[in-house]
Backbone and ligand atoms as CSV (ligand in chain L), in Angstrom:
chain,resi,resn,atom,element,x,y,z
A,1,UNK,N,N,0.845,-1.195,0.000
A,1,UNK,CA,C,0.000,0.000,0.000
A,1,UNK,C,C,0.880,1.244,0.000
A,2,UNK,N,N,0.561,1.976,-0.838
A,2,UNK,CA,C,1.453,3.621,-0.980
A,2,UNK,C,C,0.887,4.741,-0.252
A,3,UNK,N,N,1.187,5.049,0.567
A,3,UNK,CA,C,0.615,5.953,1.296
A,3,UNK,C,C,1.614,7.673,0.997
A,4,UNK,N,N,0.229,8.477,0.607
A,4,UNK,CA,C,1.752,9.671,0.525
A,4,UNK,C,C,1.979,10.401,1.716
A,5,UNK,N,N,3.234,10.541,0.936
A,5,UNK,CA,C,4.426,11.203,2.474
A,5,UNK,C,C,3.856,13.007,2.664
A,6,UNK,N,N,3.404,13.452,4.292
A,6,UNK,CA,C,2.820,14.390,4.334
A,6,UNK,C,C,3.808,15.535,3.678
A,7,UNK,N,N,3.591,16.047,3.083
A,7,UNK,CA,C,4.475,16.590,2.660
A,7,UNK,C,C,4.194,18.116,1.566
A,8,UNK,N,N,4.696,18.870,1.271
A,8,UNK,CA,C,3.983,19.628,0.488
A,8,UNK,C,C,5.425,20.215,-0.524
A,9,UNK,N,N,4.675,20.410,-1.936
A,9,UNK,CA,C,5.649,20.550,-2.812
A,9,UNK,C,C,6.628,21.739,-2.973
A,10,UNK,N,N,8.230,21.332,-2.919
A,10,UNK,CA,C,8.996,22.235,-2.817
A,10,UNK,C,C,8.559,23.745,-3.265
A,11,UNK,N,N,8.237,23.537,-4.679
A,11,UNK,CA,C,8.118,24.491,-5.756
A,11,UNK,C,C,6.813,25.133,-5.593
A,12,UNK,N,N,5.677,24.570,-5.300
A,12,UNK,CA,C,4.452,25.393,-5.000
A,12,UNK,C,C,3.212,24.758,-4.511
A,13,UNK,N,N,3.771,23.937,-3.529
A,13,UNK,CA,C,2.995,23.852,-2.355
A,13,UNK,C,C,1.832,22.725,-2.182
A,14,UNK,N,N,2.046,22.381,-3.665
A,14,UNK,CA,C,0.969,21.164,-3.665
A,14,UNK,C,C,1.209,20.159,-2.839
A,15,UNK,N,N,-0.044,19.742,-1.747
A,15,UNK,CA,C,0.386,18.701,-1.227
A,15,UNK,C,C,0.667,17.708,-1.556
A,16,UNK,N,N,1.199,16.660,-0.636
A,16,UNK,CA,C,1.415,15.134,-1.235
A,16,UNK,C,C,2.355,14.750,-2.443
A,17,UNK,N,N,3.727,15.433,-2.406
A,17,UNK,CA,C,4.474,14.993,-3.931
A,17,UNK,C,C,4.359,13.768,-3.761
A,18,UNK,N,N,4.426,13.589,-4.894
A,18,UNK,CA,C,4.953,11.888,-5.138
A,18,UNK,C,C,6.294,11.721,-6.063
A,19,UNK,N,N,7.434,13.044,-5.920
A,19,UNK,CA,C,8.254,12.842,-7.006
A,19,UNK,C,C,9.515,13.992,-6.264
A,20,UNK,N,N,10.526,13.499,-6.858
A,20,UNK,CA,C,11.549,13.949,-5.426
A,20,UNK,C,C,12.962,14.865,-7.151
A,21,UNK,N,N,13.289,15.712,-6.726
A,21,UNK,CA,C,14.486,15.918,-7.283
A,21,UNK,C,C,15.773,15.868,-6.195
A,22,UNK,N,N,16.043,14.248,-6.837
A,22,UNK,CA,C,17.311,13.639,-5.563
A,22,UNK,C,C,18.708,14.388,-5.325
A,23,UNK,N,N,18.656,15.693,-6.399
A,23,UNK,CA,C,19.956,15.974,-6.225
A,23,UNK,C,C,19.743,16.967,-5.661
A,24,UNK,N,N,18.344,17.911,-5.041
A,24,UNK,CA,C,18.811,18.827,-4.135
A,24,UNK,C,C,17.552,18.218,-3.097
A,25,UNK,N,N,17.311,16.660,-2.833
A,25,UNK,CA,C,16.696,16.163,-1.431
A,25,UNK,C,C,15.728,17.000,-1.629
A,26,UNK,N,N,14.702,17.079,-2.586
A,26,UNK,CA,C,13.642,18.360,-2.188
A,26,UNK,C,C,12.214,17.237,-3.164
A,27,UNK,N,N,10.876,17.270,-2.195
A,27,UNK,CA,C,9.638,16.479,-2.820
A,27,UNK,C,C,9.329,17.468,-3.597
A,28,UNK,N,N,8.772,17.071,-4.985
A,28,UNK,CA,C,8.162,17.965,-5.855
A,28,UNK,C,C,6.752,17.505,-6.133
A,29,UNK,N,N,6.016,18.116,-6.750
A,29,UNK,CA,C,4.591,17.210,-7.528
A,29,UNK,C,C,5.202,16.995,-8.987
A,30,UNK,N,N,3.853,16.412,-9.469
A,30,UNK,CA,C,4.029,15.532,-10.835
A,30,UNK,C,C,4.178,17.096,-12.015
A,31,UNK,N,N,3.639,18.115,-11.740
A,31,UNK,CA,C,3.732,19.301,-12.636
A,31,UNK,C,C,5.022,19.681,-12.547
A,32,UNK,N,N,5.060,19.743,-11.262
A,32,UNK,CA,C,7.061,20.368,-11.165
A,32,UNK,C,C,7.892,19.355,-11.305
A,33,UNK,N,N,7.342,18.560,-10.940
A,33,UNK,CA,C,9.163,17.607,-11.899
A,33,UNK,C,C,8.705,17.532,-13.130
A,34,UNK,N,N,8.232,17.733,-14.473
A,34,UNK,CA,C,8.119,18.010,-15.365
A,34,UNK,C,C,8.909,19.540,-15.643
A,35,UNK,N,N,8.526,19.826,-14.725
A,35,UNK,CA,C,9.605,21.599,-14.892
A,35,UNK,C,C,11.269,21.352,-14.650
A,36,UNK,N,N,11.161,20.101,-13.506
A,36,UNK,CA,C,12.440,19.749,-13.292
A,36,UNK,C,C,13.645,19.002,-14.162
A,37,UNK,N,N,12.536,18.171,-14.850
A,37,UNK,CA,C,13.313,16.881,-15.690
A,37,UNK,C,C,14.050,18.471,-16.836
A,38,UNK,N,N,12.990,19.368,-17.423
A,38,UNK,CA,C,13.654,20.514,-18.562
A,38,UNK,C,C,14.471,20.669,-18.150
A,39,UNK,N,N,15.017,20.792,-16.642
A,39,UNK,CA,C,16.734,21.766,-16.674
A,39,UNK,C,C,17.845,20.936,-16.955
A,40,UNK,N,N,17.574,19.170,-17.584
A,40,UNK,CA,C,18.179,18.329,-17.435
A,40,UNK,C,C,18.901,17.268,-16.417
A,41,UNK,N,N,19.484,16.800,-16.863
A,41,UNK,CA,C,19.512,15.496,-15.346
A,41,UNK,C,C,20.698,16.391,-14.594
A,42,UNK,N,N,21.792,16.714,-15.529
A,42,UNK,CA,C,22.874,17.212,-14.532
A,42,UNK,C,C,22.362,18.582,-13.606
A,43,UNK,N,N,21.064,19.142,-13.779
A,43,UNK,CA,C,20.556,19.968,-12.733
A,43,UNK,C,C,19.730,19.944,-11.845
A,44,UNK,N,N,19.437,18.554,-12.599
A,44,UNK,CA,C,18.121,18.189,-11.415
A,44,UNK,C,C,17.987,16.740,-11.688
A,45,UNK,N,N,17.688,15.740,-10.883
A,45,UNK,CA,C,17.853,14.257,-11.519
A,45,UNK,C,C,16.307,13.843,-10.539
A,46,UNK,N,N,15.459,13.862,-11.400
A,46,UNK,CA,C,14.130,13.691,-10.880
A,46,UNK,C,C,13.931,12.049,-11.002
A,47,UNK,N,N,13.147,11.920,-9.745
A,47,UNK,CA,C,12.585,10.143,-9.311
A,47,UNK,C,C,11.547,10.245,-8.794
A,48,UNK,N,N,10.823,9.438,-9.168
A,48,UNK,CA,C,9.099,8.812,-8.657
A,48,UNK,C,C,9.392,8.184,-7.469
A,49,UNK,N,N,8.608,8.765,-6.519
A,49,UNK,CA,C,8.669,7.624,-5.012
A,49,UNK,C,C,8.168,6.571,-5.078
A,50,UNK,N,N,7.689,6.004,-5.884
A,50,UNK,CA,C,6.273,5.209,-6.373
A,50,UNK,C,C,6.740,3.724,-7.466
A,51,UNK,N,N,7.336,4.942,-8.508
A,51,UNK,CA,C,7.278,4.141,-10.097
A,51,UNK,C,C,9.051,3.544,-10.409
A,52,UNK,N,N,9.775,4.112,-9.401
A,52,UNK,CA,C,11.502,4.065,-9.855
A,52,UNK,C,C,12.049,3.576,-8.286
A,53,UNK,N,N,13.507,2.346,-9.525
A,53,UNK,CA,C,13.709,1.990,-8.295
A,53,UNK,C,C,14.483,2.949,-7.745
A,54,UNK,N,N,15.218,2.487,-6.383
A,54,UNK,CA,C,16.623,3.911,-6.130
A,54,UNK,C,C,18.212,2.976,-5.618
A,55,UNK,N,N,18.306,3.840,-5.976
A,55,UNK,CA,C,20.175,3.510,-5.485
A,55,UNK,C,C,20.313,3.788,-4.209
A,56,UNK,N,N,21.557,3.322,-3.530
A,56,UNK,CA,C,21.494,3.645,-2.153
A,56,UNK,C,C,21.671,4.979,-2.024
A,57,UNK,N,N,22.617,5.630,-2.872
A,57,UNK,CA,C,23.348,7.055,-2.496
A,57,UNK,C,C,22.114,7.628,-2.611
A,58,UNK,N,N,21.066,7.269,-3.644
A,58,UNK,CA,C,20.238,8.616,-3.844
A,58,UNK,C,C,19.180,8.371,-2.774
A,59,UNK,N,N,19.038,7.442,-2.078
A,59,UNK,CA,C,18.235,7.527,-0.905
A,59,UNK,C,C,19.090,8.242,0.615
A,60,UNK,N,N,20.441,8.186,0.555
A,60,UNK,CA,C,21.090,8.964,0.919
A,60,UNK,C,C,20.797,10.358,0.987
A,61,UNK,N,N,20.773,10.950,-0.008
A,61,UNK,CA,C,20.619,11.906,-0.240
A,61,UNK,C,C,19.239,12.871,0.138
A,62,UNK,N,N,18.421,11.774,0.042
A,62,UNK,CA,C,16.814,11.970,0.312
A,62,UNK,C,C,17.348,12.276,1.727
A,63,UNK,N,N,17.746,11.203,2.814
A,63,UNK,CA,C,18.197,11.542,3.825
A,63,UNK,C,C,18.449,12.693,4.276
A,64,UNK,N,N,19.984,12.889,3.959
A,64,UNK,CA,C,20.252,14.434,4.528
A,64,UNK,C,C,19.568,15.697,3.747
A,65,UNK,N,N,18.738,15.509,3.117
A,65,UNK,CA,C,18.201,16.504,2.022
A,65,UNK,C,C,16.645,16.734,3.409
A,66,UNK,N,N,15.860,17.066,2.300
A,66,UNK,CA,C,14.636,17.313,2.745
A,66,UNK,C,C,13.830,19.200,2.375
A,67,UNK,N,N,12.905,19.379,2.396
A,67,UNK,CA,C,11.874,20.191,1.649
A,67,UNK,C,C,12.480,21.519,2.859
A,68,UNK,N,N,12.721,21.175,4.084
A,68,UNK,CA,C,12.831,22.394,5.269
A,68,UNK,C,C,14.098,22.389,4.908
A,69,UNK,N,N,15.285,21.661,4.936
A,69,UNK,CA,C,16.813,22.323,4.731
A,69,UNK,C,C,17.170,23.152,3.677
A,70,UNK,N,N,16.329,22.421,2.343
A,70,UNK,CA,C,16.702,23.275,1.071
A,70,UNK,C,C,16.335,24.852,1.281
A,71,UNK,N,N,15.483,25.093,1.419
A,71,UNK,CA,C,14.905,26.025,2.067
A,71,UNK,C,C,15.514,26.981,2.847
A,72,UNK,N,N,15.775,25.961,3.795
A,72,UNK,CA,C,17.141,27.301,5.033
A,72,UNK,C,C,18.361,27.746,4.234
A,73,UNK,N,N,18.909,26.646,3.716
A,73,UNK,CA,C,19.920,26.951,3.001
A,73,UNK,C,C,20.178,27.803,1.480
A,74,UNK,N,N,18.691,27.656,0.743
A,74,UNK,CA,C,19.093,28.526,-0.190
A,74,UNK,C,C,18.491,30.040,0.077
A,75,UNK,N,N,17.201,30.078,0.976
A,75,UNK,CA,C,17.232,31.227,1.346
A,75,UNK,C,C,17.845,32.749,1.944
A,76,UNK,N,N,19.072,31.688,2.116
A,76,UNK,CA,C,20.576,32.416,2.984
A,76,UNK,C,C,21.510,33.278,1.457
A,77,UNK,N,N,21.269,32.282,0.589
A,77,UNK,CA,C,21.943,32.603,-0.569
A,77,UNK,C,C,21.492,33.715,-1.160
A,78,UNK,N,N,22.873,34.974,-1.194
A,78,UNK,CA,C,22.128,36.231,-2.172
A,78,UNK,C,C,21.213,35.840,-3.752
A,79,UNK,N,N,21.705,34.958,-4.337
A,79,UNK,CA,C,21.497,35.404,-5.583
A,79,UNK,C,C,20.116,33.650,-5.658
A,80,UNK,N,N,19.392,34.024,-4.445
A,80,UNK,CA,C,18.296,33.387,-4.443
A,80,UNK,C,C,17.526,33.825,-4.437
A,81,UNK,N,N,16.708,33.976,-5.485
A,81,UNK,CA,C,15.702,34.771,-5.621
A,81,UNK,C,C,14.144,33.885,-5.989
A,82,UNK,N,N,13.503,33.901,-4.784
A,82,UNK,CA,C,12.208,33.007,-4.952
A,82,UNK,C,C,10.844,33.232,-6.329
A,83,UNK,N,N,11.715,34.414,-6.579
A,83,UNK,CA,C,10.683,35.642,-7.707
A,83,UNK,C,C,11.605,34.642,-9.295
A,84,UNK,N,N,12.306,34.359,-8.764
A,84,UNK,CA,C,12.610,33.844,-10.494
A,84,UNK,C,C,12.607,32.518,-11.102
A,85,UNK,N,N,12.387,32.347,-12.512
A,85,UNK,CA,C,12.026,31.052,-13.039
A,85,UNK,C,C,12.817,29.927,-12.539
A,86,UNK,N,N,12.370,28.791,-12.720
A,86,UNK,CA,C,12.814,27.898,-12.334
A,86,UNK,C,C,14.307,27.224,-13.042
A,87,UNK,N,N,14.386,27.925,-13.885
A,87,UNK,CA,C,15.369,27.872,-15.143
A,87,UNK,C,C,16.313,28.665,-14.053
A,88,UNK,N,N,16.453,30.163,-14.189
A,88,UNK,CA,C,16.904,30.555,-13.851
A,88,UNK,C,C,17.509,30.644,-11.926
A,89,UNK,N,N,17.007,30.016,-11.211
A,89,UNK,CA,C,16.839,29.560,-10.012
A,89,UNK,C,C,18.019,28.393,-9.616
A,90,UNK,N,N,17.897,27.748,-10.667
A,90,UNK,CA,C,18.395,26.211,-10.706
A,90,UNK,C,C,20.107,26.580,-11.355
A,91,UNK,N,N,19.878,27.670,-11.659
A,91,UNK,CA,C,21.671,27.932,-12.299
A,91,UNK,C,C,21.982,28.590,-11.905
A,92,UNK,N,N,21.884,28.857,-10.585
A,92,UNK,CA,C,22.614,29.925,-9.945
A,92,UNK,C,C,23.995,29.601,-8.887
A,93,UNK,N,N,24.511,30.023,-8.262
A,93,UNK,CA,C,25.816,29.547,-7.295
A,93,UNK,C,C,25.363,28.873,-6.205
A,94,UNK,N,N,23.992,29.065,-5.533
A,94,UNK,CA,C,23.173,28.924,-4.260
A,94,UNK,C,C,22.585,27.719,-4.871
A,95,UNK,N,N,22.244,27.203,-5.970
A,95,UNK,CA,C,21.934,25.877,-6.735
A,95,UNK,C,C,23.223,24.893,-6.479
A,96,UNK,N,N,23.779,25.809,-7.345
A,96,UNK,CA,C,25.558,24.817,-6.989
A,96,UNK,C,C,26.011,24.404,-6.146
A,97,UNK,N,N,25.815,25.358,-5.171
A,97,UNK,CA,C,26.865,24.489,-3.940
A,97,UNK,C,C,25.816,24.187,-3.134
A,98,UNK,N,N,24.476,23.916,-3.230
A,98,UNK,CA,C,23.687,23.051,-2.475
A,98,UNK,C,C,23.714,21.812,-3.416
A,99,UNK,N,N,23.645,21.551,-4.687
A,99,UNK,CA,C,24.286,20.201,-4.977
A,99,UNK,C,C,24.989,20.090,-4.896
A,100,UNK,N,N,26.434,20.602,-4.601
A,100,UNK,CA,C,27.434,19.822,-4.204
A,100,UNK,C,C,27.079,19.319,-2.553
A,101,UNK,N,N,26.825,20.119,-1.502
A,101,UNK,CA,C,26.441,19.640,-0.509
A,101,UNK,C,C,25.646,18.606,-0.450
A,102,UNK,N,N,24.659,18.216,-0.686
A,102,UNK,CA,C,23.370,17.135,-0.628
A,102,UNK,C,C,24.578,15.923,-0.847
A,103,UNK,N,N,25.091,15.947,-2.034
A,103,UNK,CA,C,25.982,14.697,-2.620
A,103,UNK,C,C,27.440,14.619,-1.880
A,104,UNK,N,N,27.790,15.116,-1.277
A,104,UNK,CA,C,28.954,15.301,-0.522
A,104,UNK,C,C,28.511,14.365,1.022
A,105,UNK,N,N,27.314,15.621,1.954
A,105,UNK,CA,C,26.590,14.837,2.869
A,105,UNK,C,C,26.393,13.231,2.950
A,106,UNK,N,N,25.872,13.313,1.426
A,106,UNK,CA,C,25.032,11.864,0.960
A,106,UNK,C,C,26.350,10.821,0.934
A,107,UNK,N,N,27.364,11.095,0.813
A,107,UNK,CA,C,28.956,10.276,0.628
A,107,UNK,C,C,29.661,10.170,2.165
A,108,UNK,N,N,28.761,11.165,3.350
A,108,UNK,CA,C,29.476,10.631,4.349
A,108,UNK,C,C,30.226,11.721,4.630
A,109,UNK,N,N,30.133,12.752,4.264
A,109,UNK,CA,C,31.779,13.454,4.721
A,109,UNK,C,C,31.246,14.644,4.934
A,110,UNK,N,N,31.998,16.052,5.629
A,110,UNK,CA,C,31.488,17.058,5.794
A,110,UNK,C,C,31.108,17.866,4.758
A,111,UNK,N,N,30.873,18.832,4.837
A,111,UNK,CA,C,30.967,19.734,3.950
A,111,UNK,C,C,30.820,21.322,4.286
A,112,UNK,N,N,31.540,22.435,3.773
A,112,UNK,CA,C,31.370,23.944,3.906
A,112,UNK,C,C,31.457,24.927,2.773
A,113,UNK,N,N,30.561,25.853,2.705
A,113,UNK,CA,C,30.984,26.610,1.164
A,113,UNK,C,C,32.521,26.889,1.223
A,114,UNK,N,N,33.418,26.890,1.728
A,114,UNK,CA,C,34.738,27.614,1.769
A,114,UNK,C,C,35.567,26.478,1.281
A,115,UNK,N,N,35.357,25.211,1.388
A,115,UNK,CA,C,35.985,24.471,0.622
A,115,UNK,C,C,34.771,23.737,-0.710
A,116,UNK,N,N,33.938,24.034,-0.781
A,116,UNK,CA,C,33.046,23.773,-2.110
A,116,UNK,C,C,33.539,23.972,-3.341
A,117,UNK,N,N,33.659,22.817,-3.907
A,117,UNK,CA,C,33.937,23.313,-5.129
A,117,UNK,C,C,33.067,24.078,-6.419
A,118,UNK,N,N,32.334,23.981,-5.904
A,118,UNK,CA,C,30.810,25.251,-6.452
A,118,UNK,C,C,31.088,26.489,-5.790
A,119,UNK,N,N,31.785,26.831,-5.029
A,119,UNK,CA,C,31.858,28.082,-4.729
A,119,UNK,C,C,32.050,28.934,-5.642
A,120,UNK,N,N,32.598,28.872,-6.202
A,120,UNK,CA,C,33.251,29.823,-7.853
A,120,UNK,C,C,32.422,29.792,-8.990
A,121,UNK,N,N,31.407,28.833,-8.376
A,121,UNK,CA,C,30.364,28.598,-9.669
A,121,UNK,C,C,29.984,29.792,-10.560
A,122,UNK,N,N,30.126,29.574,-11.668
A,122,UNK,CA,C,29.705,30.579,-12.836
A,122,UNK,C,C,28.366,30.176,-12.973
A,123,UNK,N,N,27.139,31.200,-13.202
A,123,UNK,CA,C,25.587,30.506,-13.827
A,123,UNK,C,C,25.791,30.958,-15.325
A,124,UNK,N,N,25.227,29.779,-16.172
A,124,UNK,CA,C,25.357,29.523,-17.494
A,124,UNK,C,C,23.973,30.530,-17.513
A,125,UNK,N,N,24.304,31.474,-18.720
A,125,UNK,CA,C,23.095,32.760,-18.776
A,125,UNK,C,C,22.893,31.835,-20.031
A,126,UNK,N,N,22.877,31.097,-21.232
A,126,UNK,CA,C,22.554,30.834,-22.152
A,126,UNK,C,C,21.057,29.925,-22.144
A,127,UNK,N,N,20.134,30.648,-22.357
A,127,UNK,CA,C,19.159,29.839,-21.774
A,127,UNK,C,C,18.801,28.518,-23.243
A,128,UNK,N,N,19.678,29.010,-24.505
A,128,UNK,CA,C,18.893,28.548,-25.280
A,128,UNK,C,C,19.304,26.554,-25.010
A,129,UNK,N,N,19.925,26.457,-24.085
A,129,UNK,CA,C,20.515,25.128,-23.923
A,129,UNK,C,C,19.713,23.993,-22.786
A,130,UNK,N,N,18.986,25.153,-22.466
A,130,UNK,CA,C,18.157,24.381,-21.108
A,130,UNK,C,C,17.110,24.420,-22.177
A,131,UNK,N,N,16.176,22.962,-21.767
A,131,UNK,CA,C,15.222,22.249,-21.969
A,131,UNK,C,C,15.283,21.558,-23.292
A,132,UNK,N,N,16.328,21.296,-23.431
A,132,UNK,CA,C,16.760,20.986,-24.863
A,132,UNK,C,C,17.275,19.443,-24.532
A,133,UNK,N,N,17.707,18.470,-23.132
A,133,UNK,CA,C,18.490,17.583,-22.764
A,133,UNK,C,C,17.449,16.648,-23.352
A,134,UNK,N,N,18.029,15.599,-24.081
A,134,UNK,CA,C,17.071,14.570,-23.841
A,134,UNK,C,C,18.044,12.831,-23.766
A,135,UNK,N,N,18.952,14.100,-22.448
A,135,UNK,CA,C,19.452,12.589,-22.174
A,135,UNK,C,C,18.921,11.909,-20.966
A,136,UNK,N,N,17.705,12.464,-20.471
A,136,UNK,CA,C,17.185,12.021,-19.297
A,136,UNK,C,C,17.507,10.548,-19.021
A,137,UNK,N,N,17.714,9.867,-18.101
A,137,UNK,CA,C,17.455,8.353,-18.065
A,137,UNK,C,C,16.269,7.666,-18.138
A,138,UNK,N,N,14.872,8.243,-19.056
A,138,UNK,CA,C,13.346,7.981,-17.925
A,138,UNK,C,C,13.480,6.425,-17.559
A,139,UNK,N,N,14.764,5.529,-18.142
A,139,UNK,CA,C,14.217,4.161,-18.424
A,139,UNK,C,C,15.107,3.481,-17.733
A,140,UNK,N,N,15.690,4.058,-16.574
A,140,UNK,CA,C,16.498,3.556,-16.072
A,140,UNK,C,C,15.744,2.551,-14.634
A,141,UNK,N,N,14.404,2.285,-14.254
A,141,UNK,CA,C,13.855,1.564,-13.845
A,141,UNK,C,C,14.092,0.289,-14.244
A,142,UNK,N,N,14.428,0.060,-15.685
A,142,UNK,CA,C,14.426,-1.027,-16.056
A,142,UNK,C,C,15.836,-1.509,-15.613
A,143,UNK,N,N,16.894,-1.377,-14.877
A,143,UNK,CA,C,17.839,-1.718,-14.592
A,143,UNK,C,C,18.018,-2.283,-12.751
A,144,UNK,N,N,17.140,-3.388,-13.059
A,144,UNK,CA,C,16.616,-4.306,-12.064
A,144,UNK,C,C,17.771,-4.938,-11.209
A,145,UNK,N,N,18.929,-4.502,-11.443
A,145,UNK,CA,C,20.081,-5.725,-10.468
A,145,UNK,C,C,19.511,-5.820,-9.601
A,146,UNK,N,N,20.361,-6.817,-8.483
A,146,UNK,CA,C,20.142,-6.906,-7.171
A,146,UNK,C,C,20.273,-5.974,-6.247
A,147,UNK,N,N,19.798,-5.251,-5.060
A,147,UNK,CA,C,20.540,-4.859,-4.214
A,147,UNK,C,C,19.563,-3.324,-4.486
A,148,UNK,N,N,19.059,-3.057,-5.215
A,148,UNK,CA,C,18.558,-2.272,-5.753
A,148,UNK,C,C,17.376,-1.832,-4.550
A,149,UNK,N,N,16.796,-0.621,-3.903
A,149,UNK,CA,C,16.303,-0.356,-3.363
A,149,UNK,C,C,14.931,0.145,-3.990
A,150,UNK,N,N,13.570,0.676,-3.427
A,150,UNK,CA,C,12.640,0.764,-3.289
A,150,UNK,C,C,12.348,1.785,-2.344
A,151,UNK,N,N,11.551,2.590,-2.583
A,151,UNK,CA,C,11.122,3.545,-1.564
A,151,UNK,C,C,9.319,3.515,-1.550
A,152,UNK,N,N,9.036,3.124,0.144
A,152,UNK,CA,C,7.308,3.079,-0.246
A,152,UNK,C,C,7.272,3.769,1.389
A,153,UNK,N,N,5.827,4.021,1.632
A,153,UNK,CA,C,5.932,4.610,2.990
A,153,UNK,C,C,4.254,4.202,3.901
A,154,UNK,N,N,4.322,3.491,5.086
A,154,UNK,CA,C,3.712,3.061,5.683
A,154,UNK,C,C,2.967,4.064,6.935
A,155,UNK,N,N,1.579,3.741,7.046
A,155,UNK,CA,C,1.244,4.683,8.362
A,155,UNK,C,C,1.875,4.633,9.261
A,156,UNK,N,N,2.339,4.081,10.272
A,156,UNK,CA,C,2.619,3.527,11.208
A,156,UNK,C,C,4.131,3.471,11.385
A,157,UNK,N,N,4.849,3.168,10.850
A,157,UNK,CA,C,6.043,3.533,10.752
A,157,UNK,C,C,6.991,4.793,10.518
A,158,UNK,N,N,7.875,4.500,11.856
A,158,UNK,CA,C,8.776,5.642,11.527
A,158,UNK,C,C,10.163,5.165,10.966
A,159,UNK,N,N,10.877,5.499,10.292
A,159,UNK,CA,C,12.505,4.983,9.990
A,159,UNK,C,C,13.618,6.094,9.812
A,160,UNK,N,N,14.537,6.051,8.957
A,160,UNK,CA,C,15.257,6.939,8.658
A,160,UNK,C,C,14.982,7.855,7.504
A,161,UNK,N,N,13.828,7.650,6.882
A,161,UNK,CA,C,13.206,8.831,6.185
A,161,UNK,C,C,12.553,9.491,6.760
A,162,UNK,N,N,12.376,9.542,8.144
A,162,UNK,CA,C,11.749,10.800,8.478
A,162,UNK,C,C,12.416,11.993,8.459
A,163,UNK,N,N,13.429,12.132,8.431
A,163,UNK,CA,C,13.966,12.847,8.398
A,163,UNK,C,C,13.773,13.892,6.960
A,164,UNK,N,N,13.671,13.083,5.637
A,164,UNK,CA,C,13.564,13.666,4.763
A,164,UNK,C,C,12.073,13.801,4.434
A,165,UNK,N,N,11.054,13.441,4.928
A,165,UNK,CA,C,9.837,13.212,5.000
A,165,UNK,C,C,9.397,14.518,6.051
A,166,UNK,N,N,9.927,13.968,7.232
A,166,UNK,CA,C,9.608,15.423,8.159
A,166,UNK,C,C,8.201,14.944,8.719
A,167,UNK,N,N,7.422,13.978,9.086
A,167,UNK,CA,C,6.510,13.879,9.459
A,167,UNK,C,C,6.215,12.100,9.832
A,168,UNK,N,N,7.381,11.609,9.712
A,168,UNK,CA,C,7.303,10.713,10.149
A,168,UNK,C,C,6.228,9.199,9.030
A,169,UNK,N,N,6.583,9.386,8.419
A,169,UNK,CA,C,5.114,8.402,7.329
A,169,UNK,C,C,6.066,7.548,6.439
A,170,UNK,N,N,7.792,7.893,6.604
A,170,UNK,CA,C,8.095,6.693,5.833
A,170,UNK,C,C,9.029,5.912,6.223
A,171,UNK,N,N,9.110,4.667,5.297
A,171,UNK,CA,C,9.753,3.256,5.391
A,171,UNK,C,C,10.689,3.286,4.531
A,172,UNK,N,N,12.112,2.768,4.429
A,172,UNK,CA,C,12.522,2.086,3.303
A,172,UNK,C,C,12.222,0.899,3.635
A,173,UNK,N,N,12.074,0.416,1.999
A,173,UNK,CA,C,11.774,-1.229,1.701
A,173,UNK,C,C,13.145,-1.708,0.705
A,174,UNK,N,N,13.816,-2.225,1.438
A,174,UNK,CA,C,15.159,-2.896,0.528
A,174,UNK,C,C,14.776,-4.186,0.234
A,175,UNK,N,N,14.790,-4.378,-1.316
A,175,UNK,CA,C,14.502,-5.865,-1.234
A,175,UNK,C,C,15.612,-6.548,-2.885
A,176,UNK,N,N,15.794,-7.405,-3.438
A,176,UNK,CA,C,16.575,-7.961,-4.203
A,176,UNK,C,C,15.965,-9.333,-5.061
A,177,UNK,N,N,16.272,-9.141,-6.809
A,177,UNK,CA,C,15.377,-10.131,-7.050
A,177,UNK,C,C,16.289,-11.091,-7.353
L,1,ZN,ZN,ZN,4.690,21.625,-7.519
């Protein structure tokens, strides 16, 4: 049974995502990761909680990520500006070195803007290059090995996604065929 994670969407508030952009730990809905998958995978690497399996790191990541940190953290950032497109939002330095953080975190190790290697980040102004990727993976579900994780979420249970959940409603389910 799929129960959705209480939760409300990074980007605009819809409750109940069912769809996560793993590289900055943040739940989206099904409209905004459609906005997400356009900036391409290397800016955003969007997953179904539901329909895709996951890797460990990127449940990792879900981990130290979550809808309230992104939030603290890019709101701190000057050149975050909640007023601008999502295009433009997503290529900024405050984009950058919160993916490098999430994936750094997600590997175990510390992290600070002063040694980030996104700190210096340049934002690519060329817009004519965004939404143009179509190297998405959508089909990378089909890459069934073993060991391969699952993300589903139970009433009753609390685990180590609460943390990225924030309300306590989910489970990992690790299982191997
Ligand atoms: Zn949304």
């Amino acid at each position: 049974m799929w129960v959705a994670c209480l939760q409300l969407c990074f980007e605009c508030g819809t409750h109940n995502p069912q769809w996560v952009s793993v590289t900055y730990g943040i739940w989206i809905c099904l409209e905004c990761s459609g906005k997400h998958r356009s900036l391409g995978v290397h800016i955003s690497f969007v997953r179904s909680i539901t329909m895709d399996k996951w890797k460990d790191l990127e449940l990792e990541k879900m981990k130290v990520g979550g809808n309230r940190k992104a939030k603290d953290f890019l709101s701190t950032q000057d050149d975050w500006d909640e007023d601008q497109s999502l295009q433009e939002r997503y290529n900024t330095r405050a984009a950058a070195l919160y993916r490098d953080k999430i994936k750094t975190l997600a590997e175990g190790k510390s992290w600070s803007i002063e040694t980030s290697p996104a700190r210096n980040y340049v934002p690519h102004t060329t817009q004519a290059k965004l939404g143009t990727s179509t190297s998405y993976p959508n089909f990378r579900q089909m890459k069934q090995s073993g060991g391969m994780t699952t993300v589903a979420s139970y009433s009753n249970d609390t685990t180590s996604m609460e943390a990225a959940c924030g309300m306590s409603r989910f489970v990992l389910i690790s299982y191997s065929r």
